[in-house]
C-alpha atoms as an extended CHARMM CRD file, in Angstrom:
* protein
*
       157  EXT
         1         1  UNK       CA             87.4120000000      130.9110000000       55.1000000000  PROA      1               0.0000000000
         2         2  UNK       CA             88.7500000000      130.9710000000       58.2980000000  PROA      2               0.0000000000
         3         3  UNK       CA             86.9920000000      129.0700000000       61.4610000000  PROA      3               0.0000000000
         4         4  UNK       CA             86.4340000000      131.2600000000       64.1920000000  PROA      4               0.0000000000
         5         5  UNK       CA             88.6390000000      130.1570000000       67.1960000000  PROA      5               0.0000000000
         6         6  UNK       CA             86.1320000000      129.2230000000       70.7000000000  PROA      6               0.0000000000
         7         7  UNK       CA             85.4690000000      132.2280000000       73.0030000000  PROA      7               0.0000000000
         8         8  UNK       CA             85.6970000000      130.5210000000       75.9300000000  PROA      8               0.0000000000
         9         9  UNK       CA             85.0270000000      132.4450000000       79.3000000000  PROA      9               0.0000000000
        10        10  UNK       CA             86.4730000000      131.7810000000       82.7620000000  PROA      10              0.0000000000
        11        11  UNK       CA             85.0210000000      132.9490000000       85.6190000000  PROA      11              0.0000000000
        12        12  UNK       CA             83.8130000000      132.0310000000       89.2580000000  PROA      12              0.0000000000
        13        13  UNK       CA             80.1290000000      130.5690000000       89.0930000000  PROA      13              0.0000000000
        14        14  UNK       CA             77.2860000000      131.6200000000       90.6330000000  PROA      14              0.0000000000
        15        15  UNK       CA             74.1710000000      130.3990000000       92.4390000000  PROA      15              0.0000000000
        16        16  UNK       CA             72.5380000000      130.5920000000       88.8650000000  PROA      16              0.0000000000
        17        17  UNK       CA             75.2040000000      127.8670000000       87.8400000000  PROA      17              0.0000000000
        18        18  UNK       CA             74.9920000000      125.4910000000       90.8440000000  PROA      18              0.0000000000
        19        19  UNK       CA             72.2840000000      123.2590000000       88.5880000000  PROA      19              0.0000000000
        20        20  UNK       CA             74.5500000000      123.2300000000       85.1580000000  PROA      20              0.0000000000
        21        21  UNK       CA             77.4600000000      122.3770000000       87.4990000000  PROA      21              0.0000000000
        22        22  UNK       CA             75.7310000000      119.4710000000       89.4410000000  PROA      22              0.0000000000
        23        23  UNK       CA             74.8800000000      118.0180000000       86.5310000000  PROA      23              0.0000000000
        24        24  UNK       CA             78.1510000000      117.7340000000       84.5580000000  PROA      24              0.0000000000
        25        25  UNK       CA             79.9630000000      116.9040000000       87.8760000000  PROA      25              0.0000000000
        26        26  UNK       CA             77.5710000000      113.8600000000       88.1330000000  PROA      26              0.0000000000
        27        27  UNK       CA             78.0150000000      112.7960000000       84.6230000000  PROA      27              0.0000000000
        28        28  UNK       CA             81.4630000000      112.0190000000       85.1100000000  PROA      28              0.0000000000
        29        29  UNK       CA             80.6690000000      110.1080000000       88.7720000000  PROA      29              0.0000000000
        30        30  UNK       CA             78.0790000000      107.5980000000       86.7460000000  PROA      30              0.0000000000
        31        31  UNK       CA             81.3410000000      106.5490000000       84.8480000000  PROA      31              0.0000000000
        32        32  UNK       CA             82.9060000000      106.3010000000       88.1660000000  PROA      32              0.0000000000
        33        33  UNK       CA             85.8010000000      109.4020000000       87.0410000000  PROA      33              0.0000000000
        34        34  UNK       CA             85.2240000000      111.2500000000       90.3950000000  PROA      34              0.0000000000
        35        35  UNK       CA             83.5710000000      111.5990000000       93.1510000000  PROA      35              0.0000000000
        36        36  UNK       CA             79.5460000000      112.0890000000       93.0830000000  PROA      36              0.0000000000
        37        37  UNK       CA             78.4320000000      115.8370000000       94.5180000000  PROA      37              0.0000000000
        38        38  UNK       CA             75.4520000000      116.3720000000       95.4810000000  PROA      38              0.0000000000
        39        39  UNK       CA             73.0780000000      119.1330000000       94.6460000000  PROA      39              0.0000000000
        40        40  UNK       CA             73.2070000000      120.7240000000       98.2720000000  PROA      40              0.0000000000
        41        41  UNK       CA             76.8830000000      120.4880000000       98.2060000000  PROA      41              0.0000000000
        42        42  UNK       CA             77.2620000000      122.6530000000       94.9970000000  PROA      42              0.0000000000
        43        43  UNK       CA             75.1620000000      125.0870000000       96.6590000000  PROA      43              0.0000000000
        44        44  UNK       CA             77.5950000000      124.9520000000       99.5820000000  PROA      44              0.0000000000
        45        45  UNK       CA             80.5560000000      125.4330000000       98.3950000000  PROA      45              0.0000000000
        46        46  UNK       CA             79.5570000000      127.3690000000       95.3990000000  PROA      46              0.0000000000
        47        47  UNK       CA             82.3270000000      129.4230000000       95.8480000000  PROA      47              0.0000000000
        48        48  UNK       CA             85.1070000000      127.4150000000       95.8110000000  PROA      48              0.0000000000
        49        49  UNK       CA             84.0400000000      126.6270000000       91.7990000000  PROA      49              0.0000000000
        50        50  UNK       CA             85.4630000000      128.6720000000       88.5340000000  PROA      50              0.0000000000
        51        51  UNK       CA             83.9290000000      127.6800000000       85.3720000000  PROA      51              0.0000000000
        52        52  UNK       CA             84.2400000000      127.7340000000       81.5710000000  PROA      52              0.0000000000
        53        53  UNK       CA             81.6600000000      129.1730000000       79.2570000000  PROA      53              0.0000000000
        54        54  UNK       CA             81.1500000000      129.0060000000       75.5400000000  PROA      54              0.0000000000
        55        55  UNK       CA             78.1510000000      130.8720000000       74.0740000000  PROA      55              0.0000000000
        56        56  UNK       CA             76.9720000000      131.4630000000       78.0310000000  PROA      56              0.0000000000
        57        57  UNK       CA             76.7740000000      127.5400000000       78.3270000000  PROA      57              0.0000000000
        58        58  UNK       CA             79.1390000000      125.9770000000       81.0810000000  PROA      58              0.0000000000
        59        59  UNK       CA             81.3240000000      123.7140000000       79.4080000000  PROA      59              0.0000000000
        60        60  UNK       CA             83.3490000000      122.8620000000       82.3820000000  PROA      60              0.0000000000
        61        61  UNK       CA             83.9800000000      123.3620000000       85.9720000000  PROA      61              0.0000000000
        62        62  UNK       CA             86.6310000000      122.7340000000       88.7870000000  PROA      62              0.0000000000
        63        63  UNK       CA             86.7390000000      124.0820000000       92.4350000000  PROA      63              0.0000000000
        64        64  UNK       CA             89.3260000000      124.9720000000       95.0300000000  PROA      64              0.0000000000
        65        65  UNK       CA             88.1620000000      123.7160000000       98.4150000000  PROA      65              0.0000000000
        66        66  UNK       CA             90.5370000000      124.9560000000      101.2160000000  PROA      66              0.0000000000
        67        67  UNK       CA             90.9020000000      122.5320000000      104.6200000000  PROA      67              0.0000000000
        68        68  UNK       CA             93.0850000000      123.9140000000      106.4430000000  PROA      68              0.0000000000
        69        69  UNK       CA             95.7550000000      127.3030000000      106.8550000000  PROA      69              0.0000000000
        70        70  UNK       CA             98.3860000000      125.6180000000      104.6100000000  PROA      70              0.0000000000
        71        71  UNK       CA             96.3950000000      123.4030000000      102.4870000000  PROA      71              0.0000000000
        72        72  UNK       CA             93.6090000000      123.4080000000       99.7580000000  PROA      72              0.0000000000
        73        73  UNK       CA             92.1410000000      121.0210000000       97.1310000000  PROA      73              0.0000000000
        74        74  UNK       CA             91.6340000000      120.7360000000       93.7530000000  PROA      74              0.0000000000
        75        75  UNK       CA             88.3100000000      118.7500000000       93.4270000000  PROA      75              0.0000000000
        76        76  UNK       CA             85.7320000000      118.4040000000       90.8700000000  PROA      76              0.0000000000
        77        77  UNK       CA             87.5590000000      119.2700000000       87.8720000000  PROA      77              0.0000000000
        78        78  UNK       CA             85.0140000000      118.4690000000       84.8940000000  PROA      78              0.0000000000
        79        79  UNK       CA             85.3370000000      119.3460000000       80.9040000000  PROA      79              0.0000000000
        80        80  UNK       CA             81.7470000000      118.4250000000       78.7680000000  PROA      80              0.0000000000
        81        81  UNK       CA             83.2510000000      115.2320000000       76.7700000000  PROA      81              0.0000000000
        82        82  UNK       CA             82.9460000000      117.3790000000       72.7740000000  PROA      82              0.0000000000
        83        83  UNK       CA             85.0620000000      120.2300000000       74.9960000000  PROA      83              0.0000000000
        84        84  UNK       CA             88.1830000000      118.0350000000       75.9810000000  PROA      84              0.0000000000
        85        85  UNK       CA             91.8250000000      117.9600000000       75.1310000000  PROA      85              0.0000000000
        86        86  UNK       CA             91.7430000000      121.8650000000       74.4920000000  PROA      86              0.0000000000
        87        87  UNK       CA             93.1990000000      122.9110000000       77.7010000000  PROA      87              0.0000000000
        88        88  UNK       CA             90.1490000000      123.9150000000       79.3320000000  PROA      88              0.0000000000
        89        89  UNK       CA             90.5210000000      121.8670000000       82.4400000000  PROA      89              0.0000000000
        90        90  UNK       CA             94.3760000000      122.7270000000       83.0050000000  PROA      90              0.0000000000
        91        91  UNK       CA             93.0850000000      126.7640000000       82.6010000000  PROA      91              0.0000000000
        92        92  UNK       CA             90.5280000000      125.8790000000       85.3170000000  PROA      92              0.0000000000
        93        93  UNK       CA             92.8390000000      124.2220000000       87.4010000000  PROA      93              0.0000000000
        94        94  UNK       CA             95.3310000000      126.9220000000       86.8800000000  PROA      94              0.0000000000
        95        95  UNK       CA             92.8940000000      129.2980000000       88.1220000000  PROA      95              0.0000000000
        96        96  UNK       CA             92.6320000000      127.4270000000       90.9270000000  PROA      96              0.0000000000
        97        97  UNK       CA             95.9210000000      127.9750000000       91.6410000000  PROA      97              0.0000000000
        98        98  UNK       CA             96.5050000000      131.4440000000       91.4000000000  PROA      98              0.0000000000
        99        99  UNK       CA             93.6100000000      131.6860000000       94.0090000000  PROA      99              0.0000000000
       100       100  UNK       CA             95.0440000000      129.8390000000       96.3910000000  PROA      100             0.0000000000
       101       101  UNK       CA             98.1810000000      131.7510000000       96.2470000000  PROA      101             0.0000000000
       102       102  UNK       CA             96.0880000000      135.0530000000       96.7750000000  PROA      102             0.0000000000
       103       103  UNK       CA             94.7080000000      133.3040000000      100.0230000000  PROA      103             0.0000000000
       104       104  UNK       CA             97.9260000000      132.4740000000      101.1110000000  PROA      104             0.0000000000
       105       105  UNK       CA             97.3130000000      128.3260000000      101.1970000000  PROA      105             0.0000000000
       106       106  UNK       CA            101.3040000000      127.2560000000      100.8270000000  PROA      106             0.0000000000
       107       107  UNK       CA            100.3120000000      123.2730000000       99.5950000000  PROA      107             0.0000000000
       108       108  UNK       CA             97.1660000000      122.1660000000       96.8080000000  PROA      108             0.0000000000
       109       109  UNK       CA             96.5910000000      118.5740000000       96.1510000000  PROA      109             0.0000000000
       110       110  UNK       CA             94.1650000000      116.7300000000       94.3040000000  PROA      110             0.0000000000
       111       111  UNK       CA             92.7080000000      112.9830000000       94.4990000000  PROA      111             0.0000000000
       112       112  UNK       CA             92.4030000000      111.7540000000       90.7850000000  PROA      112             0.0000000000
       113       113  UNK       CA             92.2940000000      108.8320000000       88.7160000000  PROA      113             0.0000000000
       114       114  UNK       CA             94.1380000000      110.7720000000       86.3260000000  PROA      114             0.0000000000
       115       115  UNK       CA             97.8630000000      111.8610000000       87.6930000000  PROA      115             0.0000000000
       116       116  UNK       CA             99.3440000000      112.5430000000       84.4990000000  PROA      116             0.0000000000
       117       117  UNK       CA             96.8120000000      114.8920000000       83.8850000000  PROA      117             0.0000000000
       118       118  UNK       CA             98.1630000000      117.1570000000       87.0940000000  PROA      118             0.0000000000
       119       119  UNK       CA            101.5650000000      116.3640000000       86.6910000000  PROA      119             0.0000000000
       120       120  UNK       CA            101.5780000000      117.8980000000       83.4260000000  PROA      120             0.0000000000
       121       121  UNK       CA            100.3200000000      121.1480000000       85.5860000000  PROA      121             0.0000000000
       122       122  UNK       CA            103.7740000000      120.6440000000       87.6770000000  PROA      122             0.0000000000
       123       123  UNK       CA            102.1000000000      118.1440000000       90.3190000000  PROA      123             0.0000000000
       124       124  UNK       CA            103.7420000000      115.4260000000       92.0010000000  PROA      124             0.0000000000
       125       125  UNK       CA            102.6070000000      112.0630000000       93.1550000000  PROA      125             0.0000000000
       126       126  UNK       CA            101.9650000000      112.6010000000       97.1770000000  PROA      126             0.0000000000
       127       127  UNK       CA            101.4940000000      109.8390000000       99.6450000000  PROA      127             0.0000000000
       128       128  UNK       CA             97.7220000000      110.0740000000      100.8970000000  PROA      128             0.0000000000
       129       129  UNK       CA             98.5120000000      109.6350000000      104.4810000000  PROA      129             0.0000000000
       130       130  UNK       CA            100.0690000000      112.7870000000      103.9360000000  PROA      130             0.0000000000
       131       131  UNK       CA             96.6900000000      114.2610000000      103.7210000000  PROA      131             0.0000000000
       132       132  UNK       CA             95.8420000000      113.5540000000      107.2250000000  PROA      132             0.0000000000
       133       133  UNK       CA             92.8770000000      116.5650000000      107.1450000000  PROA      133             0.0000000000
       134       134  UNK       CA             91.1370000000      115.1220000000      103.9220000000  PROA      134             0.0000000000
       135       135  UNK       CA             91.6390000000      111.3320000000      104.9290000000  PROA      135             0.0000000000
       136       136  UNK       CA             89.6730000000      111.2090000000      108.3180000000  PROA      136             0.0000000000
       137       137  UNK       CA             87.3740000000      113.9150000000      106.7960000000  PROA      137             0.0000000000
       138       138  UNK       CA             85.5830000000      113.4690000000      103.5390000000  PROA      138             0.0000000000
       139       139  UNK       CA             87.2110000000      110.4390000000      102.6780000000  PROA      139             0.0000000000
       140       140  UNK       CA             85.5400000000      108.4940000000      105.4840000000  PROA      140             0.0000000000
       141       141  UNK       CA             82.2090000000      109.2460000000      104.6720000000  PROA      141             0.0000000000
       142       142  UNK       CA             82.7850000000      108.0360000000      101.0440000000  PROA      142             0.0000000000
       143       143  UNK       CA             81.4480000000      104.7720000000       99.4000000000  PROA      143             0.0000000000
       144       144  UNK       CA             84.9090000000      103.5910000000       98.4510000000  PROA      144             0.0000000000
       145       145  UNK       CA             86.8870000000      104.1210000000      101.7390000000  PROA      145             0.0000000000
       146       146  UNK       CA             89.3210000000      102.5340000000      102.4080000000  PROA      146             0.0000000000
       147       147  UNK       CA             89.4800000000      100.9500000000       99.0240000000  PROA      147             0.0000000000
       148       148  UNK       CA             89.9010000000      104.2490000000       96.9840000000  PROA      148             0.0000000000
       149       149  UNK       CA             92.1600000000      103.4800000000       93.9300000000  PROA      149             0.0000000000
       150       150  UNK       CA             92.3600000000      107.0010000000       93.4470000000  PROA      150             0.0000000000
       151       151  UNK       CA             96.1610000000      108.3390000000       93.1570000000  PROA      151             0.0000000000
       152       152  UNK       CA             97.3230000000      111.8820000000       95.4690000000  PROA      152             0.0000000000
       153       153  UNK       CA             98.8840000000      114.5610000000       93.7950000000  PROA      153             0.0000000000
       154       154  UNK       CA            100.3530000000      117.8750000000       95.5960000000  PROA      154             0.0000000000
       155       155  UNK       CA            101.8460000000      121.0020000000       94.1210000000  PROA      155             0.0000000000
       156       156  UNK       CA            103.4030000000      123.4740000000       96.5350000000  PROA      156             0.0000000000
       157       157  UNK       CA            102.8500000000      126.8210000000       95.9400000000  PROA      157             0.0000000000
């Protein structure tokens, strides 16, 4: 017999989801993999995040956070561990993408500890004092500034 393939939703998240989200964000900040988020924040920006459902259970999350008229980020980009390598993240991210393009944002970048992971989305390695807007603004107020080993990525649209 036949295994069923995954039905695997994507679509943007909700206030309802802010909790789910929070949670598997964090998971991956205890292993130092990205940035912590806090609960508030979530609620925040709730709608800069898409997300991926199985059975009506988030299985992954990722958010498009614009800064500025001609630039956006990628941030937050988390697949539940038993859910990985099956292209849920690059859908997410992808979906990202196609919303900044709708918005008109020209430039979307990422900070990651993974670059290969975006390049393989058509990213390129970007020099993070290129990122003058997300430098002297969210970066300063985190607990690794200035020594963030974190790599920039940017994919013009």
């Amino acid at each position: 017999m036949k295994k069923k393939a995954p039905d695997y939703q994507f679509k943007k998240a909700t206030i309802k989801d802010a909790k789910t989200i929070h949670t598997l964000v964090n998971q991956f900040a205890r292993k130092e993999e990205m940035l912590p988020r806090s609960l508030n924040e979530i609620y925040e920006n709730i709608r800069d995040f898409f997300i991926c459902t199985e059975d009506e259970k988030i299985i992954g999350v990722a958010a498009l956070h614009v800064l500025w008229e001609d630039l956006a980020e990628i941030r937050s980009v988390a697949v539940s561990s038993n859910h990985q390598r099956k292209g849920i993240g690059k859908k997410l991210i992808k979906r990202c993408l196609s919303e900044a393009q709708v918005l008109g944002v020209e430039k979307v970048f990422a900070l990651t500890y993974h670059p290969g992971f975006f390049r393989d989305i058509g990213f390129e390695d970007a020099d993070k004092n290129s990122l003058p807007q997300k430098i002297w603004g969210e970066c300063l107020k985190c607990h690794k500034f200035p020594e963030c080993n974190e790599i920039a990525v940017i994919k013009a649209l």
